[in-house]
C-alpha positions as CSV (number, residue, x, y, z in Angstrom):
1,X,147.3,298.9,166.7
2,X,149.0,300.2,169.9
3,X,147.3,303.4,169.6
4,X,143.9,302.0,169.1
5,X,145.2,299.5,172.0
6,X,145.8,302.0,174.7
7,X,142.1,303.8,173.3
8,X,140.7,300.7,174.0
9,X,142.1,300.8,177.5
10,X,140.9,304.4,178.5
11,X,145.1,305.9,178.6
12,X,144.1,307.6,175.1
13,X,140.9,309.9,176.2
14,X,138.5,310.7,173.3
15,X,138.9,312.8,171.8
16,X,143.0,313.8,171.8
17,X,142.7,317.6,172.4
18,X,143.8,319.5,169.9
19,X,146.0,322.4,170.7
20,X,149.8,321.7,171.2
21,X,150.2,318.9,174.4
22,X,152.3,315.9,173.6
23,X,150.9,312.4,173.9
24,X,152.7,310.1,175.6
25,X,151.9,306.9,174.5
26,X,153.5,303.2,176.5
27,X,155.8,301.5,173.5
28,X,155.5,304.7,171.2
29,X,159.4,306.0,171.4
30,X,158.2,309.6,170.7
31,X,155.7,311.8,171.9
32,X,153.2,312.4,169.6
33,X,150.2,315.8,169.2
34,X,146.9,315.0,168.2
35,X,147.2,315.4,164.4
36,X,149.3,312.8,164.3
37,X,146.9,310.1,166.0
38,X,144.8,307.8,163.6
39,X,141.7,310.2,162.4
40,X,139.5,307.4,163.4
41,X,140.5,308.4,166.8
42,X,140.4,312.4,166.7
43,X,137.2,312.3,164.3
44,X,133.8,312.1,166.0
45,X,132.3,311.4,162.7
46,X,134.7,307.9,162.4
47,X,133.5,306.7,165.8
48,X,132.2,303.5,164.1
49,X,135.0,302.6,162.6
50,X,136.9,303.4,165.9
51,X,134.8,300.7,167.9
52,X,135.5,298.0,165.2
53,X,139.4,298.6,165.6
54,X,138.9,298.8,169.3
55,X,136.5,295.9,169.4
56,X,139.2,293.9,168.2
57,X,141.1,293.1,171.2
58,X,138.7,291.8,173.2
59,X,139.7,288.5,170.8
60,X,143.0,288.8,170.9
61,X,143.9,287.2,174.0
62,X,142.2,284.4,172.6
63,X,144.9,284.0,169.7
64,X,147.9,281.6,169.2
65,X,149.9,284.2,166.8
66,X,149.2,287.7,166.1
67,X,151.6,288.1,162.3
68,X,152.2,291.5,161.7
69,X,153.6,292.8,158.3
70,X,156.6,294.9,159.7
71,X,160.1,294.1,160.9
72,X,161.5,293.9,164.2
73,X,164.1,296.8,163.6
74,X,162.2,299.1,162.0
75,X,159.1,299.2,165.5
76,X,161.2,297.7,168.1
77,X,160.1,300.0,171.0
78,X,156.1,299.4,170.1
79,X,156.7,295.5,169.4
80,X,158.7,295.1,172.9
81,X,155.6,296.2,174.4
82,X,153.1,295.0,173.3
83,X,154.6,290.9,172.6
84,X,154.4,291.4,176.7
85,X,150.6,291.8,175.7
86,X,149.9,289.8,172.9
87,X,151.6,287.4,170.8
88,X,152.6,288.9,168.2
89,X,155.5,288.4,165.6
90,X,157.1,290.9,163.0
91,X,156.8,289.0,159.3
92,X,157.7,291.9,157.3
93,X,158.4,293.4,154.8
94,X,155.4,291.0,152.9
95,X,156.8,292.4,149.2
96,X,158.0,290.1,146.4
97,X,161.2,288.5,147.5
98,X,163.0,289.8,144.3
99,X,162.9,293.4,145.6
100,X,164.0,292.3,148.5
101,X,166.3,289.3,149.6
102,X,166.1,287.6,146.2
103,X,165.7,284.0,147.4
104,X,162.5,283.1,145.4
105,X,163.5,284.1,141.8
106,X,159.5,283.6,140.4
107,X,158.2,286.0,143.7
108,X,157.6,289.1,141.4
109,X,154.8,290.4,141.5
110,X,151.9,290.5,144.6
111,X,149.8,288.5,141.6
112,X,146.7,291.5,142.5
113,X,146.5,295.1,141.0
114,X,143.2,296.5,141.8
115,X,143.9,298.5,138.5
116,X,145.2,297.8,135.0
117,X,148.5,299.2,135.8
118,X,150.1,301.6,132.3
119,X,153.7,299.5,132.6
120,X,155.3,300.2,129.6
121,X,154.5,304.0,129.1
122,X,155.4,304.6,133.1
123,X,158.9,302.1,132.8
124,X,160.0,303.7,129.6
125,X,159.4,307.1,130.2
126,X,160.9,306.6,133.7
127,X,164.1,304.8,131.1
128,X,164.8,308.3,129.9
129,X,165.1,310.4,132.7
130,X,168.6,311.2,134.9
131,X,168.9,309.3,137.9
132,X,167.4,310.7,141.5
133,X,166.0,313.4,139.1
134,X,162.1,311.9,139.3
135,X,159.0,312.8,142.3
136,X,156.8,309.8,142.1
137,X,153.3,310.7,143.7
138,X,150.8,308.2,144.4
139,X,147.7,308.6,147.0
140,X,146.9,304.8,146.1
141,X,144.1,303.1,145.3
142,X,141.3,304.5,147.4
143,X,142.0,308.0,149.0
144,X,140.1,311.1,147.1
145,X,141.7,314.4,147.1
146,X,139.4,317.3,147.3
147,X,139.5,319.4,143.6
148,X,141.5,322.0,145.5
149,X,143.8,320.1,146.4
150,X,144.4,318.5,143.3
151,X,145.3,322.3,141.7
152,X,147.8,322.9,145.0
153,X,149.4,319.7,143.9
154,X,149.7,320.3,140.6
155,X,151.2,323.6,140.9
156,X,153.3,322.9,143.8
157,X,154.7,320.0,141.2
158,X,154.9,322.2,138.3
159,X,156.9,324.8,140.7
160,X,159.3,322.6,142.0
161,X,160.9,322.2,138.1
162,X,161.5,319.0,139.0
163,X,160.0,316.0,136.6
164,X,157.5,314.2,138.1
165,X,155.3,310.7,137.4
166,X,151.7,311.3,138.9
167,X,149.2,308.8,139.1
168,X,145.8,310.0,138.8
169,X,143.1,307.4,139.0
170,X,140.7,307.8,135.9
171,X,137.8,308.8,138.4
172,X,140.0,311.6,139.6
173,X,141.3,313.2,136.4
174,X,138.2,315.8,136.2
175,X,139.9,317.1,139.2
176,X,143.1,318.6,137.5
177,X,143.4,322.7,136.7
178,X,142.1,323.2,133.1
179,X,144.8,322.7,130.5
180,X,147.3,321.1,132.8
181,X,147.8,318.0,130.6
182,X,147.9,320.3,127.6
183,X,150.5,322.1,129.0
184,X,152.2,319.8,130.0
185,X,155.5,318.8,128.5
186,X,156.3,314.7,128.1
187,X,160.0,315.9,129.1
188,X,158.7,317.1,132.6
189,X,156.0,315.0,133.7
190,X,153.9,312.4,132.7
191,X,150.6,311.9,134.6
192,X,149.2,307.9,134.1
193,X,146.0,306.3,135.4
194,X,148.2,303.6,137.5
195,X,151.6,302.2,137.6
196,X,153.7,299.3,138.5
197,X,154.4,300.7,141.5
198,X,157.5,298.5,143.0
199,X,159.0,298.5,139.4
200,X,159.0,302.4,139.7
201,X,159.9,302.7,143.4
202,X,162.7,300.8,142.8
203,X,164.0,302.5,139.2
204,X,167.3,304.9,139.4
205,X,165.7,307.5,138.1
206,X,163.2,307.9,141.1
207,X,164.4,310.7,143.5
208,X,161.6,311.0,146.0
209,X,157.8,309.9,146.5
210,X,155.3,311.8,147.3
211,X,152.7,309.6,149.3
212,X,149.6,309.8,151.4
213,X,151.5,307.3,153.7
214,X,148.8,304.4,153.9
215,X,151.2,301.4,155.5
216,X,151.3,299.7,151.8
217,X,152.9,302.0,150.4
218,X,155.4,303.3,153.0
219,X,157.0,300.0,153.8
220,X,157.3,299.5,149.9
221,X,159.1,302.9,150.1
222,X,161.1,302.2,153.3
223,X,162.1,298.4,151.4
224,X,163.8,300.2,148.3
225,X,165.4,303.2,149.7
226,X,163.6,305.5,148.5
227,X,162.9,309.1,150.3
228,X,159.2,310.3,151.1
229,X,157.6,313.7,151.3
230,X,154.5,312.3,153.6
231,X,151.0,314.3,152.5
232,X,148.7,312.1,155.0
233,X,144.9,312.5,154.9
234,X,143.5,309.8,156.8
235,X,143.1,306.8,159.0
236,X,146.6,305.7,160.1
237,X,148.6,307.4,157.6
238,X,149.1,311.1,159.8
239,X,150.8,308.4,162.2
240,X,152.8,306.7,159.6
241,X,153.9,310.5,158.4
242,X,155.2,311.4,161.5
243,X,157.4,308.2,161.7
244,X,159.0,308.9,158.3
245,X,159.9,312.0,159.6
246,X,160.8,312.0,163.2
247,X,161.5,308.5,164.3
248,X,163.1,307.1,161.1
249,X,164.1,310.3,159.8
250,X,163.4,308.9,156.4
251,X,161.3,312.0,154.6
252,X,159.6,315.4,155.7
253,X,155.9,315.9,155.8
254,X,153.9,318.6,153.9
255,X,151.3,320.0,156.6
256,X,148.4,321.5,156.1
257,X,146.6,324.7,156.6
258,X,143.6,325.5,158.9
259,X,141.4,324.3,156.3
260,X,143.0,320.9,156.1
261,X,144.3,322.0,152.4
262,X,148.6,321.6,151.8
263,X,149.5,324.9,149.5
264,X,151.6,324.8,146.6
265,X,154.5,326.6,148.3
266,X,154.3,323.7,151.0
267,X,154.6,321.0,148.5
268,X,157.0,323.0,146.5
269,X,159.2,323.5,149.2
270,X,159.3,319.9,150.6
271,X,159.8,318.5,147.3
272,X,163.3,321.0,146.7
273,X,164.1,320.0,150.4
274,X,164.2,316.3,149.9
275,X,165.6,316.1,146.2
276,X,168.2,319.3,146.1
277,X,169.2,320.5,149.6
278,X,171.6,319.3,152.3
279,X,168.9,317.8,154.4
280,X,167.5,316.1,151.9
281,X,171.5,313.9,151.0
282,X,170.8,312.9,155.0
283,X,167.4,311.6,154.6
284,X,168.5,309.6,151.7
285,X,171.1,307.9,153.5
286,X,168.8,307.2,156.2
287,X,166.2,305.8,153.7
288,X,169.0,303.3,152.4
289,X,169.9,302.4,155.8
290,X,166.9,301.4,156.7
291,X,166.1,299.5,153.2
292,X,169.3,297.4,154.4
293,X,167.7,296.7,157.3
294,X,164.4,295.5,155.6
295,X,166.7,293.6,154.0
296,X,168.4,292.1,156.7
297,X,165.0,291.4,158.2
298,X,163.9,288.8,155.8
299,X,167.2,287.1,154.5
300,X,167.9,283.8,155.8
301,X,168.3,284.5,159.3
302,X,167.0,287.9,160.0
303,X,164.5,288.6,162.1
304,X,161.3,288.3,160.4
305,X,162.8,285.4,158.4
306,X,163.1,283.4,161.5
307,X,159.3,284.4,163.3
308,X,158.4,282.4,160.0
309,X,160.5,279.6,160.2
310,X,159.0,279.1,164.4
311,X,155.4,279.7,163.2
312,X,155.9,277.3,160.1
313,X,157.3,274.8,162.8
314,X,155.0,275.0,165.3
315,X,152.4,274.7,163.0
316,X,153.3,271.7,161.5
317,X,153.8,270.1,165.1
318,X,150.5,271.3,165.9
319,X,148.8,269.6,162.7
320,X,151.0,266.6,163.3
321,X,149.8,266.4,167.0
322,X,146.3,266.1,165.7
323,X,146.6,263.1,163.4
């Protein structure tokens, strides 16, 4: 929202040129290029969209409490600025309390899967692999790779002779090279239509995920430790990729070529970076620094813990005040 902010206030001109100049961006603790602004904002063809986000804050001085699933730690540069703006207060990580601080013992699940998730075949297949050894890759629940990309991805898994757990929506499955689930061995990969996916971000035997880095799914990763290889494609996920990579140093990001495609020997290479070379031991020790952190955050006394014990307080006062 602070990039859509400062678009909204002209310091972001439209569109971001795209050659090499840095953005420099108030609250944004990194200079940033074009490709890794929202594509809402680089697009012409999302300007719609655009002035709906934009749109928004001519509300939100009108608002009480702006809740923001995040912690403090993880943003503090970008939340400094803009609670001078707007009132707003970190809440996150908003996943089930058992993957996280373990104070509610029935918070679970999220209670919704927009998908019948394939549990038992993902978990125990998942139960027989070596720890770290595992690529999880998940675009989630609504972004469509092109079929071209589906084959780079494929191959650049198959190359990286690493096992792998791919979730390929049912709708999407016409979109793998011919014969690739024939030739595929159970012992190296198992491709499933869904999956439980806190249960498998947070099994040993996951060594990496390989996301399209919508906010979902990165703050699940960043909450269980778990290192990304960042494959945005659009909206705010080429933003959230460049986070996980330079700010929190968490993951690399597999970029693409001019035709917007990210070849095999890019996604091979990424993948053998993060799970077998020197790089990728310092990125995992990062990634369980920080899911510490998103710990800390929520526990009794942490930061987002205590946002929601004010707003719970003040809200009660103010329903109280009213009677």
């Amino acid at each position: 929202d602070n990039i859509y902010y400062h678009v909204h206030k002209g310091v972001i001109k439209l569109p971001p040129t795209q050659n090499d100049e840095k953005i420099l961006i108030p609250g944004v603790s990194c200079p940033i290029e074009a490709s890794d602004v929202p594509t809402f904002v680089i697009n012409p063809e999302g300007e719609r969209i655009l002035q709906v986000l934009v749109n928004q804050f001519s509300n939100l001085d009108k608002v009480d409490w702006i809740l923001i699933n995040s912690f403090y730690e993880l943003e503090k540069e970008v939340i400094d600025y803009m609670s001078k703006i707007y009132p707003i207060k970190t809440i996150g990580p908003t996943i089930p309390s058992m993957y996280l601080d373990k104070r509610l013992h029935e918070d679970k699940e999220y209670g919704l899967s927009v998908f019948k998730p394939m549990r038992n075949e993902c978990l125990n297949w998942l139960n027989h692999q070596p720890i770290n050894s595992v690529v999880y890759v998940s675009f989630g629940s609504i972004t469509k790779l092109e079929a071209e990309q589906m084959e780079e991805l494929a191959w650049g898994l198959k190359n990286s002779n690493n096992n792998f757990l791919w979730v390929v929506r049912s709708t999407e499955e016409s979109k793998l090279p011919k014969n690739f689930l024939e030739e595929l061995t159970i012992e190296k990969g198992l491709v499933v239509s869904w999956c439980p996916q806190l249960q498998v971000l947070e099994h040993e035997s996951i060594g990496c995920f390989l996301t399209h880095c919508g906010w979902n799914s990165t703050l699940e990763a960043i909450s269980l430790g778990v290192p990304m290889v960042a494959m945005p494609q659009w909206t705010d996920q080429p933003t959230n990729a460049k986070f996980v990579k330079d700010v929190w140093e968490i993951g690399v990001r597999a970029k693409q070529d001019e035709k917007g495609i990210v070849r095999r020997e890019v996604i091979e290479e990424c993948i053998k970076l993060v799970m077998e070379e020197e790089k990728g031991k310092l990125i995992r020790e990062n990634a369980n620094k920080w899911k510490e952190m998103a710990r800390n955050a929520v526990d009794e006394g942490g930061s987002s813990d205590k946002n929601i014990e004010e707003f719970v307080s003040k809200l009660v006062k103010c329903t109280s005040h009213k009677k």
